[in-house]
Backbone as CSV, one residue per row, in Angstrom:
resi,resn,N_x,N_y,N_z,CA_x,CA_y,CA_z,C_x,C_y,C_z
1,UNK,-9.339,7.846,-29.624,-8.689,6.773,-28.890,-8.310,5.680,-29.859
2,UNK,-6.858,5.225,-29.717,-6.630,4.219,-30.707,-6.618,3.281,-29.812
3,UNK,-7.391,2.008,-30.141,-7.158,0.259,-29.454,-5.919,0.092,-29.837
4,UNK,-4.980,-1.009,-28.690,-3.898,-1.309,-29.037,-3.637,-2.196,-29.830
5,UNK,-2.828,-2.178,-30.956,-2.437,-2.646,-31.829,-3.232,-2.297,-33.619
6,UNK,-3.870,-1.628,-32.832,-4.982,-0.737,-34.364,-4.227,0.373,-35.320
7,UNK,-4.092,-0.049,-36.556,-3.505,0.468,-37.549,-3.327,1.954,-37.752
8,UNK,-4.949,2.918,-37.112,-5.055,4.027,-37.478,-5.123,5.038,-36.304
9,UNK,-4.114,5.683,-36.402,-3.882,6.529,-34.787,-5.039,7.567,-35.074
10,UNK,-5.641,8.124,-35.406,-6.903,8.630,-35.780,-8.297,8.682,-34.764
11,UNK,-8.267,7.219,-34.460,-8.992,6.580,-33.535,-9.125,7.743,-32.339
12,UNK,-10.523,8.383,-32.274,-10.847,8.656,-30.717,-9.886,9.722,-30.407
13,UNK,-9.487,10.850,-31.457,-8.409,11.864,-30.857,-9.352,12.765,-30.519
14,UNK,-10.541,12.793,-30.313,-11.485,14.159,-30.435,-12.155,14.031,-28.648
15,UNK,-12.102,14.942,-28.203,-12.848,14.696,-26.648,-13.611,13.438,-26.552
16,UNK,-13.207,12.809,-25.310,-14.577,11.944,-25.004,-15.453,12.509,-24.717
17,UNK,-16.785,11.798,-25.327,-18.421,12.742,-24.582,-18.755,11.539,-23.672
18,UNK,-19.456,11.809,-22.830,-20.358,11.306,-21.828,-21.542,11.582,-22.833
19,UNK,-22.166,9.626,-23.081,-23.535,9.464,-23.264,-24.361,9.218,-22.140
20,UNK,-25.594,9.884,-22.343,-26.650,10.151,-21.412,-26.679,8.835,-21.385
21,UNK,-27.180,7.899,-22.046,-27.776,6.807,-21.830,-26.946,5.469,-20.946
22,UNK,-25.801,5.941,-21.161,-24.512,4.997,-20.576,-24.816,5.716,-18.935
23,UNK,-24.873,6.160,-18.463,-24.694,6.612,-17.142,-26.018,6.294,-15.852
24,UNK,-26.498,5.796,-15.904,-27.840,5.362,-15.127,-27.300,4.490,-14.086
25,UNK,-25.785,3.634,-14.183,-25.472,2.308,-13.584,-24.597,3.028,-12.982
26,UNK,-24.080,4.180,-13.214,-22.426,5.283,-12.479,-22.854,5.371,-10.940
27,UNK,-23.962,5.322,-10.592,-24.434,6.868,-9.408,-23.023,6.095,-8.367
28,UNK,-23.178,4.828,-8.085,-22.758,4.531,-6.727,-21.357,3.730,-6.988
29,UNK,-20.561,4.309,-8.426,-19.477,3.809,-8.576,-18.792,4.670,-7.703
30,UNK,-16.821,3.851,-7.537,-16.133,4.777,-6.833,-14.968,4.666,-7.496
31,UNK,-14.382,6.131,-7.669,-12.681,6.436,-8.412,-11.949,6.770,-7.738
32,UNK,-10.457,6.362,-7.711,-9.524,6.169,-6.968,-8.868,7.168,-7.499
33,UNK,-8.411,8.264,-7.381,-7.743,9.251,-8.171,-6.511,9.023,-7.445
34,UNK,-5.436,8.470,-8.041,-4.132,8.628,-7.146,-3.264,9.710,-7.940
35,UNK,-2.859,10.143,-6.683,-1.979,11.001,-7.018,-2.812,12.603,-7.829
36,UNK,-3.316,13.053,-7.313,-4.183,13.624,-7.935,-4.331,15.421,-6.996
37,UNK,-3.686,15.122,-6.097,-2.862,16.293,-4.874,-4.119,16.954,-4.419
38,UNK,-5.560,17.014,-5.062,-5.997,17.977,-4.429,-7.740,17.744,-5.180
39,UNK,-8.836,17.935,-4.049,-9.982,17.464,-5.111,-10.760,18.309,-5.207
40,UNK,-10.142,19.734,-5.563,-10.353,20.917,-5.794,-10.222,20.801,-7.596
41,UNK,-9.240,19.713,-7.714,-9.029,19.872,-9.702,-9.874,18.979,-10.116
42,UNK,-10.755,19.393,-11.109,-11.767,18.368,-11.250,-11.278,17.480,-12.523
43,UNK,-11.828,16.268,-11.894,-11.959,14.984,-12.875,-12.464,15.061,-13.980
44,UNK,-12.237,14.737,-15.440,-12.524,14.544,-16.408,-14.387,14.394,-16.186
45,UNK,-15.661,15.219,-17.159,-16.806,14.665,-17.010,-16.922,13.353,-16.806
46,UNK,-16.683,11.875,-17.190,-17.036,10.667,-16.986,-17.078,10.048,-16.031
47,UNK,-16.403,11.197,-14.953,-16.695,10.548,-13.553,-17.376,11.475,-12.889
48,UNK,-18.453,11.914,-13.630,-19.667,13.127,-12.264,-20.115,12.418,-11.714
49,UNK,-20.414,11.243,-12.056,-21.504,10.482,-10.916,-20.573,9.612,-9.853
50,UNK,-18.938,9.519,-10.063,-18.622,8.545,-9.545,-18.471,8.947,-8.212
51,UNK,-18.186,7.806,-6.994,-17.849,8.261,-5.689,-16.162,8.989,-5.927
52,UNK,-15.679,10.202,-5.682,-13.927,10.729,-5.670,-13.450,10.475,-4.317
53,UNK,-12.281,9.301,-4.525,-11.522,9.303,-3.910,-10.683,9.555,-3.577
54,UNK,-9.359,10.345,-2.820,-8.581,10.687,-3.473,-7.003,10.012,-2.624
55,UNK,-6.036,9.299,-3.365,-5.253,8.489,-2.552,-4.006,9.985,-3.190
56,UNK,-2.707,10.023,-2.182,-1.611,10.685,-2.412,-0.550,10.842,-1.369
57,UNK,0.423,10.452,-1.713,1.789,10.368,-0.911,1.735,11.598,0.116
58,UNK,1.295,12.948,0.008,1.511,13.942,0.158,0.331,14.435,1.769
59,UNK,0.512,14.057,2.934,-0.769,14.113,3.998,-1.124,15.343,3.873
60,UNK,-0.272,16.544,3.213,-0.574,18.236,3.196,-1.938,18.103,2.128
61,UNK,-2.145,17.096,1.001,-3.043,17.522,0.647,-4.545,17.250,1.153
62,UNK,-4.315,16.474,2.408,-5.620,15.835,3.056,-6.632,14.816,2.169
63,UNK,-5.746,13.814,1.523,-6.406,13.079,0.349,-7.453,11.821,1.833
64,UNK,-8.011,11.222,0.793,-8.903,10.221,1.927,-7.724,9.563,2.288
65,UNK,-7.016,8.909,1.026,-5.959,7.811,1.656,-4.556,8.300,1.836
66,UNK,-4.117,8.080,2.359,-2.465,8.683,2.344,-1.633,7.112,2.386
67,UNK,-1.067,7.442,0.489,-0.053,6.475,0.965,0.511,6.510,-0.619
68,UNK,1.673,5.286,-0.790,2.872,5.803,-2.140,1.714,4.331,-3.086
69,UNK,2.036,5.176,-4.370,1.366,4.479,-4.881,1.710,2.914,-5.405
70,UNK,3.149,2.670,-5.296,3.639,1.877,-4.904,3.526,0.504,-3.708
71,UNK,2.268,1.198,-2.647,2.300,0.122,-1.879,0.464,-0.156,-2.295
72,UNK,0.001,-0.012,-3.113,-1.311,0.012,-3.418,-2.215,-1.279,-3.364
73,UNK,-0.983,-2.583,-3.112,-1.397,-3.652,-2.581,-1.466,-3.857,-0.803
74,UNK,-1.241,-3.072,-0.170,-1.401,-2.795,0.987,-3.072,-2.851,0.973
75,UNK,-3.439,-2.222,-0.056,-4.897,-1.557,0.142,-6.080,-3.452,0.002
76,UNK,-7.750,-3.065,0.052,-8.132,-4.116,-0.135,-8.353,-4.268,-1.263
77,UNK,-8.607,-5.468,-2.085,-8.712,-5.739,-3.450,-10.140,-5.290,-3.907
78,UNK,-9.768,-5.321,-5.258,-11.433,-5.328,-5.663,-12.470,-4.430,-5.472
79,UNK,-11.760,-3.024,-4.978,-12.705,-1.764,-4.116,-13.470,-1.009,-5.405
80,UNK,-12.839,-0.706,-6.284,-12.892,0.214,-7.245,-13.479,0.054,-8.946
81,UNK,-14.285,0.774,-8.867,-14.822,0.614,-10.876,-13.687,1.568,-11.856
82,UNK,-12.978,1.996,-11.118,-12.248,3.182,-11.858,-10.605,3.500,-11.012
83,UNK,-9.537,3.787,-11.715,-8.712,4.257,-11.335,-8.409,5.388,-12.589
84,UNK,-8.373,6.865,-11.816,-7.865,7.480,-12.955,-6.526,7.969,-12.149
85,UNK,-5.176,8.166,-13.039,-3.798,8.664,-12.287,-3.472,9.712,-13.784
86,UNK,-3.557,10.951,-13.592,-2.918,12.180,-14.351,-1.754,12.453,-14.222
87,UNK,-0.560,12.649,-14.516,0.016,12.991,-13.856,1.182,12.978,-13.349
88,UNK,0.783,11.325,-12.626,1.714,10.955,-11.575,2.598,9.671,-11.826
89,UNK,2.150,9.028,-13.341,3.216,7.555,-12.870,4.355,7.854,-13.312
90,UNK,4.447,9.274,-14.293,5.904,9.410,-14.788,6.908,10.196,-12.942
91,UNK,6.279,10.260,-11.894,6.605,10.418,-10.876,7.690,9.336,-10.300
92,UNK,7.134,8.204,-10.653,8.011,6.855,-10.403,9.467,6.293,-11.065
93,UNK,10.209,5.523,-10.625,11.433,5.198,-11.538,11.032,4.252,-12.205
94,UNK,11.381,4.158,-13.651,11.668,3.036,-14.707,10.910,1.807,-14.288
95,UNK,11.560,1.441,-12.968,11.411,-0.081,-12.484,10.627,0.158,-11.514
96,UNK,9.999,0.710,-11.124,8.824,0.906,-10.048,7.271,1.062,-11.135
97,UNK,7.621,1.289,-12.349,6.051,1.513,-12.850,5.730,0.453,-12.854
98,UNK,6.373,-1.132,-13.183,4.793,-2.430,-12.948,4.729,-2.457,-11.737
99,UNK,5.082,-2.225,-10.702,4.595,-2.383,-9.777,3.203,-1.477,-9.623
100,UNK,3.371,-0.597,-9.682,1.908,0.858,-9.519,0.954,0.552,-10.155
101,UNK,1.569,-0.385,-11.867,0.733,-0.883,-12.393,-0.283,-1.933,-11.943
102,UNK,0.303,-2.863,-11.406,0.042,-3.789,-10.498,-0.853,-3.722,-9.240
103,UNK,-0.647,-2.542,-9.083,-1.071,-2.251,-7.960,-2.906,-1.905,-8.114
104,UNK,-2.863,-0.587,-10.016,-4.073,-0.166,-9.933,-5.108,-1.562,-10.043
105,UNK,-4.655,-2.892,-11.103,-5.067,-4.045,-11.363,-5.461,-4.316,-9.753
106,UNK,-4.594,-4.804,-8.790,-5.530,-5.227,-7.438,-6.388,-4.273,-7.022
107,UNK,-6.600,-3.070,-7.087,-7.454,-2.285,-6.409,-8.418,-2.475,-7.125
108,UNK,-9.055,-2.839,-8.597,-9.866,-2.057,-9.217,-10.791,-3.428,-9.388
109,UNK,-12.451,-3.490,-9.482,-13.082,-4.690,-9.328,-12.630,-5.713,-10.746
110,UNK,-13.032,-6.332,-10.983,-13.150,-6.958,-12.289,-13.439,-6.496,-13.600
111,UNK,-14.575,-5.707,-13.645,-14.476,-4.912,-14.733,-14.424,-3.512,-14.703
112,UNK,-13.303,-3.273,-13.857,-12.534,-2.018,-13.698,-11.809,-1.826,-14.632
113,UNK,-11.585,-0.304,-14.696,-10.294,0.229,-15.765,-9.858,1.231,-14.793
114,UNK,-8.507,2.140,-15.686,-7.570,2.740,-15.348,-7.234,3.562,-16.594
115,UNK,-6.990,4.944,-16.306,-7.379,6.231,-16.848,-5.771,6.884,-16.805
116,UNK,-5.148,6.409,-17.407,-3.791,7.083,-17.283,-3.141,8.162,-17.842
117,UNK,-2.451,9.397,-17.489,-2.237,10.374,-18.362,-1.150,11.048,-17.739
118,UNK,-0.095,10.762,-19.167,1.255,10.744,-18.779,1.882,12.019,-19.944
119,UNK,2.894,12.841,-19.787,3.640,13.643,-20.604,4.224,12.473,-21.650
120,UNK,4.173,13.207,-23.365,4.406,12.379,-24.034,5.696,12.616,-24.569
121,UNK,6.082,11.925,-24.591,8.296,12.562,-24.623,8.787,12.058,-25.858
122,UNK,7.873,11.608,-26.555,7.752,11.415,-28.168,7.548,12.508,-29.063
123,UNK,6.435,13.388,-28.357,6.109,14.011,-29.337,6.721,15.743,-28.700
124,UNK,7.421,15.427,-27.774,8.588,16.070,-26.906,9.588,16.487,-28.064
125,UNK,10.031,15.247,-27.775,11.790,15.043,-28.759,11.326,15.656,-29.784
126,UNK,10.399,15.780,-30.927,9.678,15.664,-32.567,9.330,17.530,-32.344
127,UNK,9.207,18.063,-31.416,8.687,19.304,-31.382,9.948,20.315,-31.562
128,UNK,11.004,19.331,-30.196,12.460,20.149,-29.781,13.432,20.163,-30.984
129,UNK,13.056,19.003,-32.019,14.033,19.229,-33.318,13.650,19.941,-34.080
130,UNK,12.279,19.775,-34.352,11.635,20.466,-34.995,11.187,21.994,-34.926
131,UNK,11.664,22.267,-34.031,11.186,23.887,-33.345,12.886,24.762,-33.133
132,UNK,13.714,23.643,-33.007,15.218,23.641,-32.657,15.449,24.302,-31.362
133,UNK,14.362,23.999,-30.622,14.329,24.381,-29.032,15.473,23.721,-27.987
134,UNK,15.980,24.677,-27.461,17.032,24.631,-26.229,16.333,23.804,-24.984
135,UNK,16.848,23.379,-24.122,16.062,22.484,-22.675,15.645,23.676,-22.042
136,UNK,15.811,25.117,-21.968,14.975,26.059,-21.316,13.935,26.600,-21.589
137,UNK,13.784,26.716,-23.083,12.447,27.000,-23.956,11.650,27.023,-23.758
138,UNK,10.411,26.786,-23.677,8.798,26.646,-23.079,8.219,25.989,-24.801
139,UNK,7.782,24.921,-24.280,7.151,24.158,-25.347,5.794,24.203,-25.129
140,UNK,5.162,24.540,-24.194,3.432,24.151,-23.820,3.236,25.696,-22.784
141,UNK,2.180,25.952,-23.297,1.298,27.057,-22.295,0.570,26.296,-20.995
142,UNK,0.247,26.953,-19.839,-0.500,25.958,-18.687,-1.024,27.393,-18.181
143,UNK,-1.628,26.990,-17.670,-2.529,28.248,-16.417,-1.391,29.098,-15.707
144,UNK,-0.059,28.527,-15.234,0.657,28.773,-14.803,2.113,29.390,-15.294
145,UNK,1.883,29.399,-16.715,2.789,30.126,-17.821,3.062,28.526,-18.676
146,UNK,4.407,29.212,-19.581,4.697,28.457,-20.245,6.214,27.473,-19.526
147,UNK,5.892,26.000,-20.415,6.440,24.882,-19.361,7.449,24.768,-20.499
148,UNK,8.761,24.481,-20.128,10.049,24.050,-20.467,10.402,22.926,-21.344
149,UNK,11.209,22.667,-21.793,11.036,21.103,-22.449,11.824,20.656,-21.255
150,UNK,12.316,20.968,-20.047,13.442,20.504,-19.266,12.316,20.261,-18.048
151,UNK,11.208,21.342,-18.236,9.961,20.665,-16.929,9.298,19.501,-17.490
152,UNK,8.669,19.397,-18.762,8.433,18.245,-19.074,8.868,16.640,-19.268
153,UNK,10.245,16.995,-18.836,11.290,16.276,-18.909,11.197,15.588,-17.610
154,UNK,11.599,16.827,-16.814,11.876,15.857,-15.096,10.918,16.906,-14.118
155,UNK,9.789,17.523,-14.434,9.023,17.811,-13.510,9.069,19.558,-13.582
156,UNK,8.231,20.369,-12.967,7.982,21.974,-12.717,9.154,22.320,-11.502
157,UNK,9.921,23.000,-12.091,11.047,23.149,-11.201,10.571,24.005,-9.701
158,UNK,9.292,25.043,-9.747,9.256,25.523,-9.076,8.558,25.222,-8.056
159,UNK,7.513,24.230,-8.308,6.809,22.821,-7.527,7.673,22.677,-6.467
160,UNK,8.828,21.588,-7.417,9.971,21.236,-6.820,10.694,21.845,-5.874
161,UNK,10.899,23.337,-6.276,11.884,23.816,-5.314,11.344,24.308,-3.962
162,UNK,9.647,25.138,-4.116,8.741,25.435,-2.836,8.589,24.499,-2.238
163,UNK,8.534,22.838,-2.510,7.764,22.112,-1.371,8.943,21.269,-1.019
164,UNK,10.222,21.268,-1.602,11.159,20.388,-1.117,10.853,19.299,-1.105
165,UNK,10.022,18.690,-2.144,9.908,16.665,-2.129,10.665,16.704,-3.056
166,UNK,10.882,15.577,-3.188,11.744,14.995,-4.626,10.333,14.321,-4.898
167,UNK,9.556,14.149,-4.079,8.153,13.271,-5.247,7.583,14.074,-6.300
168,UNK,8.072,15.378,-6.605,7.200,16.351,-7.253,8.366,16.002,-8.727
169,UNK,9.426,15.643,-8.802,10.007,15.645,-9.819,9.499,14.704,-10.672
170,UNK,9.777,14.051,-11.964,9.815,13.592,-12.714,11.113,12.568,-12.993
171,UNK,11.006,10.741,-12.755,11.875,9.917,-12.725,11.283,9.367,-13.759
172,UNK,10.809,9.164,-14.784,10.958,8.298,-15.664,9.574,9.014,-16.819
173,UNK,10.139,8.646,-17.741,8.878,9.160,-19.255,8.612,7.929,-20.148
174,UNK,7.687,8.367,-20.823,6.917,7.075,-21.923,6.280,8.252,-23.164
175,UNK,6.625,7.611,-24.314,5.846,7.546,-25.556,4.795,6.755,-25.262
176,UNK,4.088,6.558,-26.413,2.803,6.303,-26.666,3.258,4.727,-26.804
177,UNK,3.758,4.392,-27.760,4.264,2.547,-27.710,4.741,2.509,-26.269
178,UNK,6.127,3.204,-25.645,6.067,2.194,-24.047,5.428,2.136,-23.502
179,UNK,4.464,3.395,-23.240,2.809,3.282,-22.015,2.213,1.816,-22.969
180,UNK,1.827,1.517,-24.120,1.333,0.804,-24.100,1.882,-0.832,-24.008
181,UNK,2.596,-0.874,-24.208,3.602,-2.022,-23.712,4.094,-2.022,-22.409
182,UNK,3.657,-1.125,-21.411,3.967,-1.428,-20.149,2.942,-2.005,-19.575
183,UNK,1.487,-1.345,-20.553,0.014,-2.129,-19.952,-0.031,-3.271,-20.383
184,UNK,0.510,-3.735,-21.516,0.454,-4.873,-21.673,0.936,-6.044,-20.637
185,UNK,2.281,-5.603,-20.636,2.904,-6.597,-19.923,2.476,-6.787,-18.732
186,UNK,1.509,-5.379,-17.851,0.741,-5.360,-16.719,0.201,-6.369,-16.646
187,UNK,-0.470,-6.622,-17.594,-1.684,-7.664,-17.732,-2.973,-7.441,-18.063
188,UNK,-3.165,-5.833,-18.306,-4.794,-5.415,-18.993,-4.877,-6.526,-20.385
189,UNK,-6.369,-6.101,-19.977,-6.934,-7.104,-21.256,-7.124,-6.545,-22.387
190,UNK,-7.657,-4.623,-22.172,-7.709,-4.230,-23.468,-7.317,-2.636,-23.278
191,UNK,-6.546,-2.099,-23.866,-6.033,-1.206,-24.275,-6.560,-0.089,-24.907
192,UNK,-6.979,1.110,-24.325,-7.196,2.281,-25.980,-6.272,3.134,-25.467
193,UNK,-5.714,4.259,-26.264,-4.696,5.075,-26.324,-5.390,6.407,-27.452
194,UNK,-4.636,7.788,-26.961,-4.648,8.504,-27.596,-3.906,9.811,-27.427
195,UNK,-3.122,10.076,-28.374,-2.177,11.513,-27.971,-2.098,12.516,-28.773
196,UNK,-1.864,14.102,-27.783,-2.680,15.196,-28.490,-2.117,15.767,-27.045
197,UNK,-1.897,17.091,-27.252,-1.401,18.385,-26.560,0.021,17.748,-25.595
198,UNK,0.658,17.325,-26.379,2.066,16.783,-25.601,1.364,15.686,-24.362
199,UNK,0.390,15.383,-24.542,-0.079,13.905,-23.544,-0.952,12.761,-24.227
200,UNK,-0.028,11.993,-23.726,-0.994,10.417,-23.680,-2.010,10.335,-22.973
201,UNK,-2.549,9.576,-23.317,-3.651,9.593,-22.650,-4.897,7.998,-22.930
202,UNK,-4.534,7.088,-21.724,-4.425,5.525,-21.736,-5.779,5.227,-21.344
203,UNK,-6.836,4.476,-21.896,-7.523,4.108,-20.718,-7.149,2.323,-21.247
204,UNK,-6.926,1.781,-19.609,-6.721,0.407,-19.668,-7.737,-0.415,-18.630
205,UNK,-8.151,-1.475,-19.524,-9.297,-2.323,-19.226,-8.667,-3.571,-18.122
206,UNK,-9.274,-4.267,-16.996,-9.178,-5.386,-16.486,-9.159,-6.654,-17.029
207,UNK,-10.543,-6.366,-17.670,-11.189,-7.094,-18.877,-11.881,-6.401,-19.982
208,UNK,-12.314,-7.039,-20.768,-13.100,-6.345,-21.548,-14.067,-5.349,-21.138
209,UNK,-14.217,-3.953,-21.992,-15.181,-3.231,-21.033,-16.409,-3.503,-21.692
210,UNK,-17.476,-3.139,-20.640,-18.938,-3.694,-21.284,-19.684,-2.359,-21.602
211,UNK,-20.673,-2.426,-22.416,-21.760,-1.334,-23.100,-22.202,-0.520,-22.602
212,UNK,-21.776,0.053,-21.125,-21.997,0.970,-20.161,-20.689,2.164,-20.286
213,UNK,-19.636,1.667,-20.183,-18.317,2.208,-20.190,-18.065,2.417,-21.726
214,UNK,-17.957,1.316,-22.770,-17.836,1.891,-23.808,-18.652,2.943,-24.237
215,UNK,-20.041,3.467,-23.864,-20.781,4.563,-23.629,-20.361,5.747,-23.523
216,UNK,-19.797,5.132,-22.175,-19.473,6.640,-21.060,-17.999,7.313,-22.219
217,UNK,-17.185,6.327,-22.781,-16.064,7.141,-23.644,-15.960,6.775,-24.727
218,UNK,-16.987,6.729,-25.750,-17.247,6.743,-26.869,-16.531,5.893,-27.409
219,UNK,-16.290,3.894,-26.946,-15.444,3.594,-27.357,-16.210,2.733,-28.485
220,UNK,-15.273,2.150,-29.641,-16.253,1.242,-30.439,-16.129,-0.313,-30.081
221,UNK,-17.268,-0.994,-30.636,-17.078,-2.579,-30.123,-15.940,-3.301,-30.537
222,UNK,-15.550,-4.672,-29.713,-14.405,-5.233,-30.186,-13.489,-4.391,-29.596
């Protein structure tokens, strides 16, 4: 994980571990997984102990909350120790991500964070020149075969075409500098970042995180 504005992208590219000792204060936290379609896919280890919530546009997937992540100030403030979103904000247009952003900030308590993990279209572009790959190509393996540079682009075409949403597509992408300059301008207080298998992968702070959380994802002080 690199802190934002830290010289050495190096930082934290290796799995987070869950320390034993950080986790004693988790049991009766709760995570907001938006957008997350189904809570059959499991959450990253750092949230075994947390309460799973699961919010999503989609009522077929029977999430707790049903609703766009966009109206996330609808919801009450202050509910949450955790928002993690995989996935889903490159779901949104351009000009709709501070808002979502905005949104995870009111949901999440004070010293809440937000777990973001977005396709990285940096290291997209750097593969497709470099590989001299066509938009039909398959750049990445998945459980489900190999993914396109044209699915990574604007979404799994075949998602798309079985369920007939347009929410399943893909409206807008980020490198590693715009995700983090979009948190900024959000208003997080502190930033780590790290990218590896064609994804970013954000966690963004409320405030500073304290010696429990930096624990739980191996972050360093400061």
């Amino acid at each position: 994980m690199q802190a934002q504005g830290s010289s050495d992208p190096r930082y934290f590219l290796e799995a987070w571990t869950p320390m034993m000792h950080g986790r004693q204060d988790l049991k009766r936290k709760k995570v907001l997984n938006v957008g997350g379609n189904s809570k059959a896919i499991p959450l990253p280890p750092q949230y075994a102990e947390f309460e799973h919530v699961l919010l999503d546009i989609d009522a077929k997937a029977a999430p707790d909350i049903v609703c766009d992540a966009r109206q996330l100030a609808t919801l009450g403030a202050g509910q949450f120790d955790a928002v993690y979103c995989s996935h889903n904000l490159e779901h949104y247009y351009h000009h709709d991500v501070p808002r979502v952003l905005a949104g995870f900030l009111h949901v999440l308590k004070d010293d809440g964070f937000a777990q973001i993990v977005v396709p990285d279209i940096g290291e997209l572009m750097r593969l497709a020149v470099e590989r001299g790959l066509d938009i039909d190509d398959g750049v990445v393996e998945s459980p489900a075969g190999p993914i396109t540079v044209l699915e990574v682009l604007y979404g799994h075409s075949l998602e798309i075409e079985r369920s007939g949403q347009d929410f399943f597509s893909h409206k807008t992408g980020f490198t590693e500098k715009s995700l983090l300059k979009a948190l900024h301008q959000a208003g997080y207080a502190k930033v780590y970042s790290a990218a590896r298998n064609l994804e970013i992968d954000a966690l963004a702070f409320k405030t500073m995180p304290g010696p429990g959380t930096r624990a739980l994802f191996n972050l360093p002080d400061g």
